[in-house]
C-alpha positions as CSV (number, residue, x, y, z in Angstrom):
1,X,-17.4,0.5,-18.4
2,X,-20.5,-0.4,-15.9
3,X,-21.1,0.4,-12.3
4,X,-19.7,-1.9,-9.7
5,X,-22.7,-3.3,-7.9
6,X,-22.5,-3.6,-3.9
7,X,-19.7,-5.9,-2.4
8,X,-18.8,-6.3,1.0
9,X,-15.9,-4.3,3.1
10,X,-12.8,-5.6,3.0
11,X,-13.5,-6.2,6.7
12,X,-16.4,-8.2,6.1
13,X,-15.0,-10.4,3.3
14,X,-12.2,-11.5,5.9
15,X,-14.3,-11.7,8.8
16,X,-16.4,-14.0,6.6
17,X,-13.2,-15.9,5.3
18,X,-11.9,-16.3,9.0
19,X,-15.7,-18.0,9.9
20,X,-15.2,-20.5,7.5
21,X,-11.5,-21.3,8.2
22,X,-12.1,-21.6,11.9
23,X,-15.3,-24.1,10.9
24,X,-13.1,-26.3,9.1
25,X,-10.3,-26.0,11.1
26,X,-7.7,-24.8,8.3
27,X,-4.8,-23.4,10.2
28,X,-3.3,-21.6,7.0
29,X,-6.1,-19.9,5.7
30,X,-7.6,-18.8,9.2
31,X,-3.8,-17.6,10.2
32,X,-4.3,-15.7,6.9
33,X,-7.9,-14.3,6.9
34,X,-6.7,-13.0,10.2
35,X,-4.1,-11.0,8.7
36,X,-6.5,-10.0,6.2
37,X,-8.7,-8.6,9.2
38,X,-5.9,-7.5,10.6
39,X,-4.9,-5.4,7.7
40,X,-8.6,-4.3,7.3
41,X,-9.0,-2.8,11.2
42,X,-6.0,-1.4,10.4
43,X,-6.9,0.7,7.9
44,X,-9.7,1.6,9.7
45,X,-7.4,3.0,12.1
46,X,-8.1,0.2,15.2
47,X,-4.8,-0.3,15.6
48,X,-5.2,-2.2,19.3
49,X,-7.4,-4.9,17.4
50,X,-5.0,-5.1,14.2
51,X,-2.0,-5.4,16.5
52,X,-3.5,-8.4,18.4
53,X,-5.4,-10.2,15.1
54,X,-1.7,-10.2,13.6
55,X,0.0,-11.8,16.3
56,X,-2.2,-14.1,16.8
57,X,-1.5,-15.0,12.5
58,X,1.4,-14.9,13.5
59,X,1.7,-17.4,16.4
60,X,-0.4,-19.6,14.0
61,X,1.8,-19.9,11.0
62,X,5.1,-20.2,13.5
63,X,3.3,-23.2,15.3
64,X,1.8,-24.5,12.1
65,X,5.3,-23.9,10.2
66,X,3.6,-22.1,7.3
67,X,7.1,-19.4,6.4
68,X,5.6,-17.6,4.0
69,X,2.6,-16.7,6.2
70,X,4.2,-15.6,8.6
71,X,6.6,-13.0,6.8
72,X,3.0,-11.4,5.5
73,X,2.2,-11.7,9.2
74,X,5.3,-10.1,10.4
75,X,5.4,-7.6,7.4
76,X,1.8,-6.3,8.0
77,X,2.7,-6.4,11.7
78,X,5.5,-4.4,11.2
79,X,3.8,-1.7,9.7
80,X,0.4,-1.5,13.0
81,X,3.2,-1.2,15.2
82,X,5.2,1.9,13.3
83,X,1.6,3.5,13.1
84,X,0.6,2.9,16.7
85,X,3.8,4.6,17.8
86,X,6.4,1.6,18.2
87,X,9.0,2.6,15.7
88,X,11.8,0.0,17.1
89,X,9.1,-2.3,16.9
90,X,7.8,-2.1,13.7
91,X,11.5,-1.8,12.3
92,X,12.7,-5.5,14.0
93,X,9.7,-6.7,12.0
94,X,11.2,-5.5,8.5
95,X,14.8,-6.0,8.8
96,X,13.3,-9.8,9.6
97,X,11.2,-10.2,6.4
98,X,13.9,-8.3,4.4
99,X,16.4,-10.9,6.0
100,X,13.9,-13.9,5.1
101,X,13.2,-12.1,1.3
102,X,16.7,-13.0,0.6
103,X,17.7,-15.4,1.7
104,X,14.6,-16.9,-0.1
105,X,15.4,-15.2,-3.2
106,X,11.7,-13.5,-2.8
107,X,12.2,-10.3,-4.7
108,X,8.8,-8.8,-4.2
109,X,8.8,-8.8,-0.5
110,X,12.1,-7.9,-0.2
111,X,10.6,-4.8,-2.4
112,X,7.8,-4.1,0.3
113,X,10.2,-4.7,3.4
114,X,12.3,-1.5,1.9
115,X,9.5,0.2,1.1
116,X,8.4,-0.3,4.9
117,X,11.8,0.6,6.1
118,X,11.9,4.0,4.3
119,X,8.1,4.2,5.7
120,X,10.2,4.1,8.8
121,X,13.0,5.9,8.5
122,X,10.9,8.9,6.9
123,X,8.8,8.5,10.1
124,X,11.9,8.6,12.7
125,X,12.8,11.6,10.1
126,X,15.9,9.7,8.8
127,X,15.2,10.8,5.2
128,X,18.6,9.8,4.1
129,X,18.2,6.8,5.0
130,X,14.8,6.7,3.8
131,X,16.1,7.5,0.5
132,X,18.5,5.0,0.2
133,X,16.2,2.2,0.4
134,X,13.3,3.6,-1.6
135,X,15.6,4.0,-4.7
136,X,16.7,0.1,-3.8
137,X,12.8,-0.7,-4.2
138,X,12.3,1.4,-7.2
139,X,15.3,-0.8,-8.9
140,X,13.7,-3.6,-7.6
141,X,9.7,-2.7,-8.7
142,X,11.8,-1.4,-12.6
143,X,13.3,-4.8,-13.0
144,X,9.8,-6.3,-11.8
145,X,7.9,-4.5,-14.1
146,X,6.0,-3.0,-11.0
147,X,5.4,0.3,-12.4
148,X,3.0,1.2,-10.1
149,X,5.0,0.6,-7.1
150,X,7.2,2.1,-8.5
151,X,5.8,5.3,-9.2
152,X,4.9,5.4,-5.5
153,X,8.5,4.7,-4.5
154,X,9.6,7.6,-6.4
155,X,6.9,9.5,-5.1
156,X,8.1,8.8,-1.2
157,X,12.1,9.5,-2.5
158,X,10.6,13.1,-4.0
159,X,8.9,13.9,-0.1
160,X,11.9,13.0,1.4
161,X,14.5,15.2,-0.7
162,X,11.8,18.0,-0.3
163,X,12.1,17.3,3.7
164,X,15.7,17.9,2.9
165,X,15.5,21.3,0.9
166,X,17.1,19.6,-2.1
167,X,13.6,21.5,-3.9
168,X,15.0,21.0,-7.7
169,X,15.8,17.2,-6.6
170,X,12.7,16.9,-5.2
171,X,10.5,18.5,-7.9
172,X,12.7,15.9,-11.0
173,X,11.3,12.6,-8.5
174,X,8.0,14.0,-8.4
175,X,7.8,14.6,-12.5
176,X,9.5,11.7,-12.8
177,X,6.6,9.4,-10.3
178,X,3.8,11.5,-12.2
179,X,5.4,10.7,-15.7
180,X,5.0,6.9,-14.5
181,X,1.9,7.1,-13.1
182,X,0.5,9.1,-16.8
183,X,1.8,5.5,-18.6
184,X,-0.2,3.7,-16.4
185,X,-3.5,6.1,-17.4
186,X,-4.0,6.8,-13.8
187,X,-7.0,8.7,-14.0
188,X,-6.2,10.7,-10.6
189,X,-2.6,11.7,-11.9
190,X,-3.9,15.3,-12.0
191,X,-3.7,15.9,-8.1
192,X,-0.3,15.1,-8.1
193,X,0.4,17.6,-10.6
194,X,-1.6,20.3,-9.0
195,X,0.2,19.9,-5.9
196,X,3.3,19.9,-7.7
197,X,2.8,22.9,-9.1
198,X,1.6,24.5,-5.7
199,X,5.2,23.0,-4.4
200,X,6.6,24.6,-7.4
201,X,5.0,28.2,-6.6
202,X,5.3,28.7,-3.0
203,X,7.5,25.6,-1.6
204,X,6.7,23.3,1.3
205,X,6.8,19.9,1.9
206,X,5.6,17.1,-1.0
207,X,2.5,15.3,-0.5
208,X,2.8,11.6,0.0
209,X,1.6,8.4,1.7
210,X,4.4,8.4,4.1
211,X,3.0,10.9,6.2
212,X,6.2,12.1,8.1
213,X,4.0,14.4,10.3
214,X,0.0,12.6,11.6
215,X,-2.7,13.5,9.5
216,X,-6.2,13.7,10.7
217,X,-8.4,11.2,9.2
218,X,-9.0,7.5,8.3
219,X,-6.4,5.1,7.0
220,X,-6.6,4.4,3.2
221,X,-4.5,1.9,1.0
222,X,-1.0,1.8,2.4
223,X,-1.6,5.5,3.5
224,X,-3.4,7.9,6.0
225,X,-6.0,9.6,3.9
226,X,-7.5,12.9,4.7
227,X,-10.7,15.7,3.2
228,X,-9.6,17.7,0.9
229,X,-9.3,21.1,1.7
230,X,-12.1,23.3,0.5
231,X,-10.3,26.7,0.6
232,X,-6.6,27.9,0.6
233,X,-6.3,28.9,4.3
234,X,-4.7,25.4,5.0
235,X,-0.5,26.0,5.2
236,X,0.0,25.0,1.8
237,X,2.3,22.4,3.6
238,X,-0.4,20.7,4.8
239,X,-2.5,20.3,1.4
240,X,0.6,18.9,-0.4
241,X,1.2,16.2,1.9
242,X,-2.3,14.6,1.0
243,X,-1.8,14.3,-2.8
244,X,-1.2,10.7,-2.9
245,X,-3.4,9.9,-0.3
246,X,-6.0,11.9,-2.2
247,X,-5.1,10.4,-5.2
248,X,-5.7,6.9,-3.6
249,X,-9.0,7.6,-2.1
250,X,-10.4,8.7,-5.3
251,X,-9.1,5.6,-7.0
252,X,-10.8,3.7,-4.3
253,X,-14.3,5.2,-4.3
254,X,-16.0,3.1,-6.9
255,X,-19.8,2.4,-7.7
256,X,-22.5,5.2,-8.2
257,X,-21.4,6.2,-11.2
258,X,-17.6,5.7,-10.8
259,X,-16.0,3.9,-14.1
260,X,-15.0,0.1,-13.4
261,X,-14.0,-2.3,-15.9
262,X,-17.1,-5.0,-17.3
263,X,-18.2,-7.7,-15.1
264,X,-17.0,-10.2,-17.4
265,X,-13.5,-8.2,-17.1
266,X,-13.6,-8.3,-13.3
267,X,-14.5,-12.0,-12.8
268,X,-12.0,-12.7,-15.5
269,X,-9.4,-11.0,-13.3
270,X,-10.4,-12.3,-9.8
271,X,-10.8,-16.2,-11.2
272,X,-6.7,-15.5,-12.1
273,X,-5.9,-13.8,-8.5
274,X,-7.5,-16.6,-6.6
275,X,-5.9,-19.3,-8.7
276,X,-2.6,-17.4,-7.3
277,X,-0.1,-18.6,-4.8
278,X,0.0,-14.9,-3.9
279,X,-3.7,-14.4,-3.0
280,X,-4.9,-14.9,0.8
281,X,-8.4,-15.0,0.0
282,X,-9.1,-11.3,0.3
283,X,-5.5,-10.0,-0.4
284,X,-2.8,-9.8,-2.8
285,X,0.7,-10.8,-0.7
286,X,2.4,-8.6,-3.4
287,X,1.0,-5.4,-3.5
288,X,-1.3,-5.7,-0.8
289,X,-4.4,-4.4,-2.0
290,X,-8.0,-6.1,-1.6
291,X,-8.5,-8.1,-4.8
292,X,-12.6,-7.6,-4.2
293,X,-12.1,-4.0,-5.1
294,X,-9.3,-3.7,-7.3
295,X,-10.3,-6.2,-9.7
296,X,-12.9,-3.5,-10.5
297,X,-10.9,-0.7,-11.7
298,X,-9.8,-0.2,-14.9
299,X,-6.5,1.6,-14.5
300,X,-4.9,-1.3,-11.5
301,X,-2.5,-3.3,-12.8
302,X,-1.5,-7.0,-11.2
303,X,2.0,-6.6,-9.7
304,X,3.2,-9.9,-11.1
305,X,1.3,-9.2,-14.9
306,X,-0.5,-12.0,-14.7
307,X,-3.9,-10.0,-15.6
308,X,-2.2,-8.9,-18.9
309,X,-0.8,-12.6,-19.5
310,X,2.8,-11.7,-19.4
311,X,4.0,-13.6,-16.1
């Protein structure tokens, strides 16, 4: 293990990729460098400017005819819209990439269009519904050998069985997602844990990335994250529904001191994501995630195996 030395924001690695695609007039990879900015703002939580950068991708790779583009367009689209406020609209954006998925016989975005849609339905509160289509995903991510997606899924099934009082339900998802997440050697499983035990002790809601009711703070991964508390006067409530959040932002705080794989290990693992079909030039298409970053930490995992040479 070293310390990761200073790379630039996911922001500025796509604003730096969209430069050089306008310059050379490369429809594809400026349509997807915007998406990667896109993504990037909205994380950042400027969802006005995500909103607009994606459909501009968007009108890009549907003038330019480039299909898979635009279903990470559409997709990434979908999910500015449900956090600016515009459930219907964020919704019409999944059921068309889950539509597209298969038709195409494309399994893993098929897996993150349900995923989105139980983002969706957990947000309208339809955790029924939600559940139903994250235990679709979780089949989906199992037969994939996505474990860590689906160890998320299973986390986002526990919150919604907690948001319907099925508490004994809720807490065998939750051991179930942590018991996943220990055979990855996540080194942040432990706040899960903790918070499951608070659940355990006093009830409430599960924490989760879902985020069912607006947290204050700044968006992280695929989630909202938020400080952790420094006391117990918070409604225990609201503690629990920043575990995986939590979780995430810890995994993502890398460099002074942090542990990160070798050098040798990361460039070894970023020369095989951008040889991928999958990579936009910042961004893995299947999980998401900013390859500049996680290519540095030891306990990610590629989606498709292709670090471990098993795809």
């Amino acid at each position: 293990m070293t310390r990761t030395p200073t790379i630039p924001t996911p922001r500025e690695h796509a604003e730096r990729l969209l430069e050089a695609a306008t310059r050379r007039g490369d429809h594809r990879s400026e349509a997807l460098a915007r998406i990667d900015l896109g993504v990037a703002l909205m994380r950042g939580g400027m969802l006005d400017d995500a909103i607009g950068l994606l459909k501009q991708a968007l009108a890009v790779a549907d003038r330019e005819r480039f299909p898979e583009v635009a279903i990470e367009a559409r997709l990434q689209l979908g999910l500015a819209r449900l956090a600016h406020g515009d459930a219907n609209g964020s919704m019409d954006c999944f059921s068309e990439v889950l539509r597209v998925a298969r038709e195409g016989g494309d399994t893993y975005r098929e897996k993150l269009a349900l995923d989105f849609i139980g983002r969706h339905h957990a947000t309208v509160r339809k955790p029924e519904a939600a559940i139903a289509v994250y235990r679709e995903a979780q089949e989906i991510a199992r037969e994939l050998g996505d474990s860590t997606h689906q160890a998320e899924l299973t986390w986002s099934e526990a919150i919604q069985r907690a948001e319907l009082g099925l508490r004994d339900e809720a807490i065998e998802r939750a051991n179930a997602a942590i018991t996943l997440f220990r055979r990855l050697n996540h080194p942040h499983v432990g706040i899960l844990a903790e918070h499951l035990g608070r659940y355990q002790a006093v009830g409430g809601v599960l924490p989760g990335m879902d985020g069912s009711e607006p947290i204050p703070g700044v968006f992280i991964g695929s989630g909202r994250s938020v400080r952790p508390a420094t006391n117990d006067s918070v409604a225990p409530p609201g503690l629990l529904r920043m575990a995986m959040s939590a979780m995430k932002a810890m995994s993502l705080f890398v460099g002074s001191g942090a542990a990160v794989v070798s050098s040798d290990e990361r460039e070894r693992r970023l020369a095989i994501c951008n040889d991928c079909e999958n990579h936009t030039g910042s961004r893995c298409r299947l999980c998401g995630c900013f390859t500049q970053l996680k290519t540095w930490l030891p306990h990610e995992r590629c989606p498709a195996s292709k670090w471990e040479g098993r795809a």
